[in-house]
C-alpha positions as CSV (number, residue, x, y, z in Angstrom):
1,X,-124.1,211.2,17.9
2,X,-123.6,214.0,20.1
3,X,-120.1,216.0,20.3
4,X,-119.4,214.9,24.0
5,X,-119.7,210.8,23.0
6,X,-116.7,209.6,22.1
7,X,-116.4,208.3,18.4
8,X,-116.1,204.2,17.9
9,X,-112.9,204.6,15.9
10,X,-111.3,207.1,19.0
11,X,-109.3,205.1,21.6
12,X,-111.2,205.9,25.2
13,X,-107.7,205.8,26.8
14,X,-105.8,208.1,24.8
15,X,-102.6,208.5,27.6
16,X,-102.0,204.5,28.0
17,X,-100.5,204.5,24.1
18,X,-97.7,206.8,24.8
19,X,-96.8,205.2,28.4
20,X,-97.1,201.6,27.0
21,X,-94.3,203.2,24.0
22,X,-92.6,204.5,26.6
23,X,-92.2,201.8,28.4
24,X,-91.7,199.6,24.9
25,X,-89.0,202.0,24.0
26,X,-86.9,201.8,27.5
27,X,-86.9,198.0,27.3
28,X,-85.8,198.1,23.7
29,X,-82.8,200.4,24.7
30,X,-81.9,198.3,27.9
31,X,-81.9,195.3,26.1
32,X,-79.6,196.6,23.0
33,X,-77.4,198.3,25.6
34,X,-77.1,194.8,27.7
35,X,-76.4,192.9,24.1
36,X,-73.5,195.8,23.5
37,X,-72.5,195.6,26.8
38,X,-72.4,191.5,26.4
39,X,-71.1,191.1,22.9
40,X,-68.1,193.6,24.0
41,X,-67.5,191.5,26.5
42,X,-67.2,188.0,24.7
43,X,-65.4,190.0,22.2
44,X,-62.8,191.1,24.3
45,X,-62.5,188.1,26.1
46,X,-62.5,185.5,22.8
47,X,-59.7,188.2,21.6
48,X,-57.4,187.8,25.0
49,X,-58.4,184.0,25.2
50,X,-56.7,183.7,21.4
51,X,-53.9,186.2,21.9
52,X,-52.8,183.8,24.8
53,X,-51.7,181.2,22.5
54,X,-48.2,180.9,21.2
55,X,-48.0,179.7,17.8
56,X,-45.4,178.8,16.0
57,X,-44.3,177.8,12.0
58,X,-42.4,174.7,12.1
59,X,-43.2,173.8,8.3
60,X,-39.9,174.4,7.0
61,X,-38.5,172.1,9.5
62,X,-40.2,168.8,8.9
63,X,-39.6,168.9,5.5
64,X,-41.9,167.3,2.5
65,X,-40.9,163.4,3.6
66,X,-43.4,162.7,5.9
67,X,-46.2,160.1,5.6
68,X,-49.0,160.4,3.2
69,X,-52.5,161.1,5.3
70,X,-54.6,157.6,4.6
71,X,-58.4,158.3,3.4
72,X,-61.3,157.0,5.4
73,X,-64.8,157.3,5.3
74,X,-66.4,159.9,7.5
75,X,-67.5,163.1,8.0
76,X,-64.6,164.4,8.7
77,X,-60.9,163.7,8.5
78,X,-59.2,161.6,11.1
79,X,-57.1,164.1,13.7
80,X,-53.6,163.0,14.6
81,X,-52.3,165.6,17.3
82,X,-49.1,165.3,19.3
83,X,-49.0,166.7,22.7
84,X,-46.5,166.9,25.1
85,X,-45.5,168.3,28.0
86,X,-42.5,170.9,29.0
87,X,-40.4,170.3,32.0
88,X,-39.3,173.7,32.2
89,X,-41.6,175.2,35.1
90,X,-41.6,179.0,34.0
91,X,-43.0,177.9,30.5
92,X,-39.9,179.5,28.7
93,X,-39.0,175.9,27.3
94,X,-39.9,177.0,23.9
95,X,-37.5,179.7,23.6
96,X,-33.8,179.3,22.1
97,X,-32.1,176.2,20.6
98,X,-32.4,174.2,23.5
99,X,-36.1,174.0,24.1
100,X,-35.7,171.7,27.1
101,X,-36.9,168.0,27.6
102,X,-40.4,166.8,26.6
103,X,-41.1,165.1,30.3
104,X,-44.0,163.6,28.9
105,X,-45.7,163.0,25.4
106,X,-48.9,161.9,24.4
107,X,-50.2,160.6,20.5
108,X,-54.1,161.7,20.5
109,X,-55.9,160.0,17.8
110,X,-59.7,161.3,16.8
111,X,-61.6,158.9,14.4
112,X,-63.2,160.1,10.9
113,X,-66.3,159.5,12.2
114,X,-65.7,161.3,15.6
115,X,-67.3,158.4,17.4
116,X,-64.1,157.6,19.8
117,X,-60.9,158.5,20.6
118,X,-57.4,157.6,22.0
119,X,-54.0,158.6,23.6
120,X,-50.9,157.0,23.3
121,X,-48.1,157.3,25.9
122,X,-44.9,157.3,24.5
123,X,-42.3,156.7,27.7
124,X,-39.8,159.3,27.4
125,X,-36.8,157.0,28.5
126,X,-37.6,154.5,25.7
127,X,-34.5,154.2,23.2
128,X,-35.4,155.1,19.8
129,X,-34.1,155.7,16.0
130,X,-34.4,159.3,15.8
131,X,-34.2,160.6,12.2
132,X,-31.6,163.8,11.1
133,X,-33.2,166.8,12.5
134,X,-32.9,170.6,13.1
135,X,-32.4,173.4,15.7
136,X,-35.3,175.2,17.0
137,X,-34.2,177.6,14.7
138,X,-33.5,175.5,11.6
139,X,-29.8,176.6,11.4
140,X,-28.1,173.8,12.2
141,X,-28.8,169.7,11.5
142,X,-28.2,167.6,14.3
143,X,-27.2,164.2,13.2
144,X,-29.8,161.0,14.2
145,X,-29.4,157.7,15.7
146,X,-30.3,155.5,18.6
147,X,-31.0,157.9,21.2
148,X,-33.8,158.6,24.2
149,X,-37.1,159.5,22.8
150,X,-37.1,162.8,24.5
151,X,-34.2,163.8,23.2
152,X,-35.6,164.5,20.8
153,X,-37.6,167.5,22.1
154,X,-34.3,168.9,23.6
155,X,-32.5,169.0,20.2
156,X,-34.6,170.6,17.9
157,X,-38.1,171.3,20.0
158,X,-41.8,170.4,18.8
159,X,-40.6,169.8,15.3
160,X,-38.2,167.0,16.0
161,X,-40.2,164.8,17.8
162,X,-43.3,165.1,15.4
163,X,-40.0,164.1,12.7
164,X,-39.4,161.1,15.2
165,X,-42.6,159.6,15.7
166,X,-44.2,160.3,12.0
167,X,-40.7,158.4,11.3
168,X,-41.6,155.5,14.3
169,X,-44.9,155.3,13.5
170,X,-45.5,156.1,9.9
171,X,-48.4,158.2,10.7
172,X,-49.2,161.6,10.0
173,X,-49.0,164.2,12.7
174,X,-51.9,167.3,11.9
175,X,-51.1,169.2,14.6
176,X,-49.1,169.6,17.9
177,X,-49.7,171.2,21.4
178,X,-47.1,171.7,24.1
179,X,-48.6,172.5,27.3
180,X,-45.6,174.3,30.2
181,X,-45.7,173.0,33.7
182,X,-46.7,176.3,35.1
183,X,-50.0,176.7,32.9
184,X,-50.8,173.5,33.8
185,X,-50.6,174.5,37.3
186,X,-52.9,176.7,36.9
187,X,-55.0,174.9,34.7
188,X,-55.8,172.8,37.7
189,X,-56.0,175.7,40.7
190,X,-58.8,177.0,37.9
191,X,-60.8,174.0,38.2
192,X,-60.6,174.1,42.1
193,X,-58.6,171.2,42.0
194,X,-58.8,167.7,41.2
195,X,-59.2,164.5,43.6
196,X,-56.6,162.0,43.2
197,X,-56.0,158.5,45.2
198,X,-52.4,157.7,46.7
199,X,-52.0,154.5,48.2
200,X,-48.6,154.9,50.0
201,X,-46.7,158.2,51.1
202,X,-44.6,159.1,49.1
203,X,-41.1,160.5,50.1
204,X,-39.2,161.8,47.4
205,X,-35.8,163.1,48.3
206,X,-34.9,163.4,45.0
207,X,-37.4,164.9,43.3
208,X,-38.2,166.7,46.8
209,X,-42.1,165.4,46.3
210,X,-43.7,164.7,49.5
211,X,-47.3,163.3,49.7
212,X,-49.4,161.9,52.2
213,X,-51.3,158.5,51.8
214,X,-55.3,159.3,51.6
215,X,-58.0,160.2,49.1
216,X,-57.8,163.9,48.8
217,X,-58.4,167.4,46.3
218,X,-55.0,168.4,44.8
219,X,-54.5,172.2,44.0
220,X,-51.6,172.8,41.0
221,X,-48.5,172.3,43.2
222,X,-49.3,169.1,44.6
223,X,-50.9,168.3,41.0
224,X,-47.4,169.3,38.9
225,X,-45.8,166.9,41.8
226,X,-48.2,163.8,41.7
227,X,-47.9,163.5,37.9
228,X,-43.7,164.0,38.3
229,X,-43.0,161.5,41.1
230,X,-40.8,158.7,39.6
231,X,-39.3,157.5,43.0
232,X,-41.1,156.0,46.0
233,X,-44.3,155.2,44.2
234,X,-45.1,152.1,42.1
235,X,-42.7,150.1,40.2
236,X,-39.0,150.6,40.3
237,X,-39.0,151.5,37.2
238,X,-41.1,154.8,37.8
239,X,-41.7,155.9,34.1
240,X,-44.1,153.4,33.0
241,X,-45.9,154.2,36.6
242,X,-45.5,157.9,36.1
243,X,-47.2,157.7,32.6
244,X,-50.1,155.8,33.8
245,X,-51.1,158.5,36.8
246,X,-50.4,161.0,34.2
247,X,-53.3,158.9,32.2
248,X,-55.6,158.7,34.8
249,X,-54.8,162.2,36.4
250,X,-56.1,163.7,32.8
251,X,-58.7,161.6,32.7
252,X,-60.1,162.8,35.8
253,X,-59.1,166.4,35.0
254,X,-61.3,166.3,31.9
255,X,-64.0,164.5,33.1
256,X,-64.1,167.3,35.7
257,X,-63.9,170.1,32.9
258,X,-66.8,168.6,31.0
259,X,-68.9,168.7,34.2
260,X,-71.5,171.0,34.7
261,X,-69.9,172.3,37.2
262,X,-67.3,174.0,34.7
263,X,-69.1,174.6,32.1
264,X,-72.3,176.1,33.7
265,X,-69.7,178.3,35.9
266,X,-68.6,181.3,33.5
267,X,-66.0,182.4,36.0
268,X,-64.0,179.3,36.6
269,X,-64.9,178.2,32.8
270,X,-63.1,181.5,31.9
271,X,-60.3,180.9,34.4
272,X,-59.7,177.6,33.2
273,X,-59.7,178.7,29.6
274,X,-57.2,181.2,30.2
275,X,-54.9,179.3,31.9
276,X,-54.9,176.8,29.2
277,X,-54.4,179.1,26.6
278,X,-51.5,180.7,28.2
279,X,-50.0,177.6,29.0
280,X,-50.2,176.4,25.1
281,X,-47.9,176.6,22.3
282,X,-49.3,175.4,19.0
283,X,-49.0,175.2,15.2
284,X,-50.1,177.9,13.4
285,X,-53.2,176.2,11.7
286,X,-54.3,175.2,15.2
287,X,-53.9,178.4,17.1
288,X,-57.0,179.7,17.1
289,X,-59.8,179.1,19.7
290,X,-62.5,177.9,16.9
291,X,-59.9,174.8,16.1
292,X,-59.0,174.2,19.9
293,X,-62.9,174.6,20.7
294,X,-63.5,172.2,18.0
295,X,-61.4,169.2,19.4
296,X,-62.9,170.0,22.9
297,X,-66.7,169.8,21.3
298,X,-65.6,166.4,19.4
299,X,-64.2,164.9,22.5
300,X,-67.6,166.0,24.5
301,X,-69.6,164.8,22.1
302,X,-67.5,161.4,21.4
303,X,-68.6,160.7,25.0
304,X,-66.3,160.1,27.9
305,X,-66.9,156.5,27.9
306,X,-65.2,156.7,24.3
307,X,-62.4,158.4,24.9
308,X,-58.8,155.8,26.4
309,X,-55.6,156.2,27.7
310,X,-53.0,153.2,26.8
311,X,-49.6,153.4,27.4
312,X,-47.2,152.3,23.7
313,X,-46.7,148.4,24.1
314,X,-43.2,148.6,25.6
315,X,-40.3,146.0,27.1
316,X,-36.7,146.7,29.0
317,X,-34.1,147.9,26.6
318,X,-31.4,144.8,26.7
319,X,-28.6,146.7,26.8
320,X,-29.8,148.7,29.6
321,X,-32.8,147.6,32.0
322,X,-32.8,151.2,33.0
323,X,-34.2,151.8,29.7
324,X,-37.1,150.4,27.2
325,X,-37.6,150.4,23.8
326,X,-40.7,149.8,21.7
327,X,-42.4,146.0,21.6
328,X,-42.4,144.4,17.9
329,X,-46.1,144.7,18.4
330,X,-46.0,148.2,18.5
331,X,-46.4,148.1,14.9
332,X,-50.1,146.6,14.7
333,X,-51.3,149.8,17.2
334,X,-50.0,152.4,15.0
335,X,-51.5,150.1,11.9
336,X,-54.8,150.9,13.5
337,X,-54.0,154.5,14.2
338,X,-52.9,155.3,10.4
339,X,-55.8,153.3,9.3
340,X,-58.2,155.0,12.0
341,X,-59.4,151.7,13.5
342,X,-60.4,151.0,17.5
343,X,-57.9,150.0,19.4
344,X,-59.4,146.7,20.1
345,X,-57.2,144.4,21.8
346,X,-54.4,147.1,22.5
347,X,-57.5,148.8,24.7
348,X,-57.5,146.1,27.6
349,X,-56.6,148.0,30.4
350,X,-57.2,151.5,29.2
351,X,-57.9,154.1,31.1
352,X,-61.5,156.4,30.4
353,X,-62.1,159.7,32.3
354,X,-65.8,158.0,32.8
355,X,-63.9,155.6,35.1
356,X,-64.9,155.5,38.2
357,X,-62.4,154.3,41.5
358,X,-63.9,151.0,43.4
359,X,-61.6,151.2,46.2
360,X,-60.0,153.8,48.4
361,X,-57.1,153.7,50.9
362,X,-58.1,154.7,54.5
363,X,-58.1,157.9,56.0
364,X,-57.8,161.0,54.0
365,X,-55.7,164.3,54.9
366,X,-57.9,166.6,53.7
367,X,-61.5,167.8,54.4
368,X,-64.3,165.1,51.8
369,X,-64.6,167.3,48.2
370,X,-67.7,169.0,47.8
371,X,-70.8,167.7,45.9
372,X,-69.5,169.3,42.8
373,X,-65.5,168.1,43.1
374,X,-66.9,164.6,44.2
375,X,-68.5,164.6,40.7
376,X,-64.5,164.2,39.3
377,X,-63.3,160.8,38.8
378,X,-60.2,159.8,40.9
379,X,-57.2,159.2,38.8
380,X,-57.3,155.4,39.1
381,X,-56.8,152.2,36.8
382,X,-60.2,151.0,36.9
383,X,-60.6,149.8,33.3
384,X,-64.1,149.6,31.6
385,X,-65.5,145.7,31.9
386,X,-65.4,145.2,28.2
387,X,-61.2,145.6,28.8
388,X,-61.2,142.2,29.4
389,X,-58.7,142.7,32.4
390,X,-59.9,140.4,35.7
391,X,-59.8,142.3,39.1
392,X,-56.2,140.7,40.0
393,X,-54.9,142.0,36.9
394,X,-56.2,145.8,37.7
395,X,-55.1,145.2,41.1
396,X,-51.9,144.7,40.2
397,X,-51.6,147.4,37.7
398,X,-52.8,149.8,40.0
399,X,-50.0,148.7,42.5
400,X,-47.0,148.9,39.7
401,X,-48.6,152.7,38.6
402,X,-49.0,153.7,42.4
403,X,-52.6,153.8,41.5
404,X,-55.6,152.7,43.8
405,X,-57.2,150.1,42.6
């Protein structure tokens, strides 16, 4: 083999190796720099997402006599969480010894096997045996007795009314979340709004609510004012009504986060998320984004068509009919709570956020959602068939909730 040929062993293109490294080398360090750039970035944002959350110790406060957790089978253990709502609209309800009133107040129950779940509404105007509890601060008792439910909230905060219903209901409360008006304002505006169905207008002079009759997207104002209205819409008696659009208004709002729409978006799944989090005050073993996460993956993966709304059995109060107290059968619902059954009969009529409206009122005042906001259910009282209910009977509770039907 003569010098000039080129031996077998030698590459013939001797430059390409070093380009092709190049080249290997430069996507390597784009790629690690992007990762840095991205993991930063989720860092920083799971850090502010957390540090939004107020969390607060209320151990000392309800005490060592509450009721004993039952033991199922399942993978996991059942999930009692108490969440209510704050009526004070700058979210400072929280603060001092007079927390403010708990407008509403839901019981969410998550089964062992994470195969369904349910809420509870629990009317605040509903006369109840509350037991002795504390301030805010845990300085001073305050003395129990027959007294409205939410009273409880405004004596002694989050702690008291876990005290009251674990004492109701005789079931064990895990954890509690109390979500301010304000955050849930913006919880909504993050979500560009959620599609709700009035069937009158409503002209509330003294809640000075004002909203038109139509089928229509509702931005956080007009959402904080739909789910408040107790006058001019449904049944005289506007708390039962109230709860029920406050059902159905979650319902839709959650069917609408689970979307694809959300949760493909990063921008308005971040927006959402940090409106929640801001808005929330929590326990201190649920204040973390991997436990909250965690009951938002088991109520996706539950399934939406899994997941009802009820309202607490309930009848007028006989010394009042202003006021209502608990039904006698009460007592067989929370029996299937504590021993994390299905709600079976106590489901006719629930409420799913997989519902879907079947009628509409004429005439809308605002411009037809988009493909993606369409997607949302409308708050509405269009049970599941397996509720059992016949179409008069969901007529007529959509007409007593100020609900389409």
């Amino acid at each position: 083999m003569s010098e000039e040929e080129p031996s077998a062993e030698e590459p013939r293109h001797k430059g390409d190796i070093p380009r092709r490294r190049r080249i290997t080398q430069r996507t390597v360090i784009v790629l690690s720099l992007l990762a840095v750039v991205l993991t930063s970035a989720f860092v920083i944002a799971y850090k502010k997402l957390e540090g939004n959350i107020n969390a607060v110790s209320i151990g000392e406060q309800l005490g060592t006599d509450r009721p004993e957790p039952v033991k199922v089978e399942g993978p996991k253990r059942p999930m009692n969480v108490l969440v209510m709502g704050s009526d004070n609209r700058d979210g400072t309800n929280i603060g001092g010894d007079t927390p403010g009133l708990s407008d509403t107040t839901i019981l969410l129950h998550l089964s062992a096997d994470r195969n369904y779940a349910y809420g509870v509404s629990l009317p605040r105007d509903a006369m109840v045996d509350r037991p002795e509890c504390t301030t805010k601060n845990g300085k001073r008792k305050i003395e129990g007795g027959l007294t409205q439910f939410n009273a409880a909230y405004a004596v002694g905060g989050p702690a008291c009314s876990i005290k009251t219903v674990e004492h109701l209901t005789d079931v064990r409360i895990d954890h509690f979340v109390v979500i301010d008006f304000a955050g849930f304002k913006d919880m909504v505006n993050a979500v560009n709004g959620v599609t709700v169905c009035v069937p009158n207008q409503v002209d509330d002079e003294i809640g000075k609510i004002h909203l038109p009759k139509g089928t229509y997207k509702v931005n956080g104002a007009q959402a904080l004012d739909y789910v408040r209205v107790r006058h001019g819409l449904g049944a005289p008696n506007g708390d039962i009504g109230r709860m029920k659009r406050q059902q159905a208004f979650i319902a839709a709002m959650v069917e609408k986060v689970v979307a694809k729409g959300t949760l493909a978006n990063p921008v308005r799944l971040y927006r959402f998320l940090d409106a929640a989090t801001k808005s929330l005050t929590t326990d201190t073993g649920f204040a973390h984004l991997k436990e909250l996460a965690s009951l938002g993956s088991s109520l996706k993966n539950i399934g939406l068509d899994n997941v009802q709304f009820i309202t607490v059995p309930n009848q007028p109060y006989t010394a009042d009919p202003n006021r209502l107290e608990w039904a006698p059968e009460a007592k067989g619902l929370w029996r299937k709570m504590r021993f994390d059954k299905p709600l079976g009969k106590f489901g006719a009529g629930a409420l799913t956020p997989a519902n879907k409206p079947s009628g509409k009122p004429s005439g809308s005042p605002s411009a037809s959602p988009s493909q993606d906001e369409s997607a949302s259910a409308d708050p509405s009282t269009n049970a599941s068939p397996k509720s059992g209910q016949s179409a008069a009977e969901r007529k007529q509770a959509a007409e007593e909730a100020g609900l389409c039907a």
